[in-house]
KELUM-25927 format. One record per residue (C-alpha): residue number from 1; x, y, z. Coordinates in nm, 2 decimals. Each point is the difference from the previous one (the first is absolute). Layout:
! residues N
{k:NUM u:X v:Y w:Z}
...
This chain:
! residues 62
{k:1 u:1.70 v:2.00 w:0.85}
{k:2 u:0.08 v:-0.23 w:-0.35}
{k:3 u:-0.22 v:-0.04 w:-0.21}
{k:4 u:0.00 v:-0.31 w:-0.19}
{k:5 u:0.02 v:0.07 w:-0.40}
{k:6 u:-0.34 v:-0.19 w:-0.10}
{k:7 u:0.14 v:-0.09 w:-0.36}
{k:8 u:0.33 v:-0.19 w:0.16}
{k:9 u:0.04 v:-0.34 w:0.05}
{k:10 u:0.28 v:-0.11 w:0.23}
{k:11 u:0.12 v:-0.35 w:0.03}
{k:12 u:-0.05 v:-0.27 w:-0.22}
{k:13 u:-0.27 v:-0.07 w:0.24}
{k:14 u:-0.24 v:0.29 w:-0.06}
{k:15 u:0.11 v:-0.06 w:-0.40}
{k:16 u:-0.16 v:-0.36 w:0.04}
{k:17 u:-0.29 v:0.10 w:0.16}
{k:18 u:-0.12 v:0.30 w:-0.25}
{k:19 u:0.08 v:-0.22 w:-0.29}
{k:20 u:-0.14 v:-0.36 w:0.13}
{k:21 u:0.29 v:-0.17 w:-0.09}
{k:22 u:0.28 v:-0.17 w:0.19}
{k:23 u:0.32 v:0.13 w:0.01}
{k:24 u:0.23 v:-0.24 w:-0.23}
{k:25 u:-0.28 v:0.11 w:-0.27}
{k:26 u:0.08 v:0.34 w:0.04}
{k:27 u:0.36 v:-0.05 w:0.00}
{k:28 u:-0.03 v:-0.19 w:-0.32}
{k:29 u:-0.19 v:0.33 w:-0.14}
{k:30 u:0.24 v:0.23 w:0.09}
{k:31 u:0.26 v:-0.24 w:-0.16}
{k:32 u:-0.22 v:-0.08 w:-0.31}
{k:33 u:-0.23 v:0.25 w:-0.06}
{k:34 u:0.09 v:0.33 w:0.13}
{k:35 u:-0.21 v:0.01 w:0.34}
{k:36 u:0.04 v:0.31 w:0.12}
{k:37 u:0.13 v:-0.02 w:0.33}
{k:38 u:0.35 v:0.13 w:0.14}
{k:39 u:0.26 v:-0.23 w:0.25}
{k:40 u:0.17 v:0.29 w:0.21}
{k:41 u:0.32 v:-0.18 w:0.04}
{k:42 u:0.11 v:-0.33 w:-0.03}
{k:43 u:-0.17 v:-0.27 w:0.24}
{k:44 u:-0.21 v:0.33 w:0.14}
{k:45 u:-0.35 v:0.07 w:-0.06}
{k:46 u:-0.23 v:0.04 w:-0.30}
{k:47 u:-0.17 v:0.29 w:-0.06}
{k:48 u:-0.32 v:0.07 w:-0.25}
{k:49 u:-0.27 v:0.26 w:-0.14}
{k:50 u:-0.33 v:-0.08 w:0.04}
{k:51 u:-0.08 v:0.19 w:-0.33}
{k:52 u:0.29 v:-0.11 w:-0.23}
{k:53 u:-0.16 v:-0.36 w:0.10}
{k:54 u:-0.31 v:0.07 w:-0.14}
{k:55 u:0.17 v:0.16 w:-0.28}
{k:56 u:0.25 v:-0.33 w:-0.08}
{k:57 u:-0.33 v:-0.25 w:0.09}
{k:58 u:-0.21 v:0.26 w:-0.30}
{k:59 u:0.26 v:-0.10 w:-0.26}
{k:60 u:0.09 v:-0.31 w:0.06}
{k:61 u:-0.35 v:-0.19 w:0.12}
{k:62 u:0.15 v:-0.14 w:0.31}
């Protein structure tokens, strides 16, 4: 049996649900602001820590 990683975030999905926002907002982070989540490949998936989140949404107020 997996077990799921409880600190990950996969999908942009997931992303948008643990931060409330929608997902063109946190595309414009990770573009503008340094949000830290990771694109696997090109046109693939979107992947996230639960804890660097809360770390980014500390500094910067968001």
């Amino acid at each position: 049996m997996v077990e799921k990683d409880d600190d990950a975030l996969n999908g942009m999905s997931e992303i948008c649900l643990f931060v409330g926002f929608s997902a063109p907002t946190i595309l414009s982070w990770i573009r503008t602001m340094g949000f830290p989540a990771k694109q696997m490949k090109r046109g693939c998936s979107w992947v996230a820590s639960k804890r660097a989140i809360r770390a980014w949404r500390a500094r910067t107020g968001n």
